[in-house]
C-alpha positions in Angstrom: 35.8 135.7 112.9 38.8 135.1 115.4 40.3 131.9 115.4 43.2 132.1 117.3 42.9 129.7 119.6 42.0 126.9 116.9 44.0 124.1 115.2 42.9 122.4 111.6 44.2 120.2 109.7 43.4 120.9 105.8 43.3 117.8 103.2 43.8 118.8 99.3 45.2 122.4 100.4 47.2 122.5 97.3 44.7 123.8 94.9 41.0 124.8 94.4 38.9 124.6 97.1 41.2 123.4 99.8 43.6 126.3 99.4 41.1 128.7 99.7 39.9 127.1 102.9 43.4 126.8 104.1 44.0 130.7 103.2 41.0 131.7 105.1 41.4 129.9 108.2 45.1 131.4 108.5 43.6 134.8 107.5 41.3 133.9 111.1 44.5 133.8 112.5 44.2 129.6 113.3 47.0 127.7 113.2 46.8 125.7 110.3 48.0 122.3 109.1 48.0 121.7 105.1 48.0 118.2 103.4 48.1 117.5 100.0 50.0 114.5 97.1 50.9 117.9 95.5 54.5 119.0 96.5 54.9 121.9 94.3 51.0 123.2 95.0 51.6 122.9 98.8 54.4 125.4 98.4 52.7 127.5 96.6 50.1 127.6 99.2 52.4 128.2 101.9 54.1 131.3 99.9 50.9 132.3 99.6 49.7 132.4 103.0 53.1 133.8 103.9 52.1 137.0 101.5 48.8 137.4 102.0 48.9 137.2 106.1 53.0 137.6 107.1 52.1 136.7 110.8 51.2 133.3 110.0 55.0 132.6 109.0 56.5 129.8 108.0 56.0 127.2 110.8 55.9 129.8 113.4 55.9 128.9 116.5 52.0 128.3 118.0 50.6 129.6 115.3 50.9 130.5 111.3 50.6 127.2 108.9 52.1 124.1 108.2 52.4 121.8 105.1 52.5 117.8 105.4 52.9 115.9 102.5 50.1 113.5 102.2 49.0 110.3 100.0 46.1 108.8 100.3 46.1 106.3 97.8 49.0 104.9 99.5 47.5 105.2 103.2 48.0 102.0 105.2 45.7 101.4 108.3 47.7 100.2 111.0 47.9 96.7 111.7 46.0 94.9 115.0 49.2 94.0 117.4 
């Protein structure tokens, strides 16, 4: 499957089941972005795609993976102006 041309976003890409989605979809070769409360995991994720699939670099540029910080529990909607 070639996915070079394709941009995701991954939520809980710090462990289990999201990492492993995460890994594949860079292993595609799509540009992917990682979320996760996990600051440590998310690194470890990243490391990971950086050895398993070196072209996907960290943050290169128009393609590789990303990692964002992310919190649900603490998600606020925005507010009607």
């Amino acid at each position: 499957m070639n996915l070079a041309e394709v941009k995701c976003i991954v939520s809980g890409g710090a462990q289990g089941l999201g990492r492993h989605v995460a890994l594949r979809l860079c292993q595609a070769g799509a540009q992917v972005a990682i979320g996760d409360v996990n600051p440590q995991g998310l690194a470890d994720t990243l490391e990971l795609i950086e050895m398993l699939h070196p072209a996907a670099g960290r943050n290169a540029p128009g393609d590789g993976a990303t990692v964002i910080g992310v919190d649900f529990d603490r998600f606020e909607p925005p507010s009607a102006a």
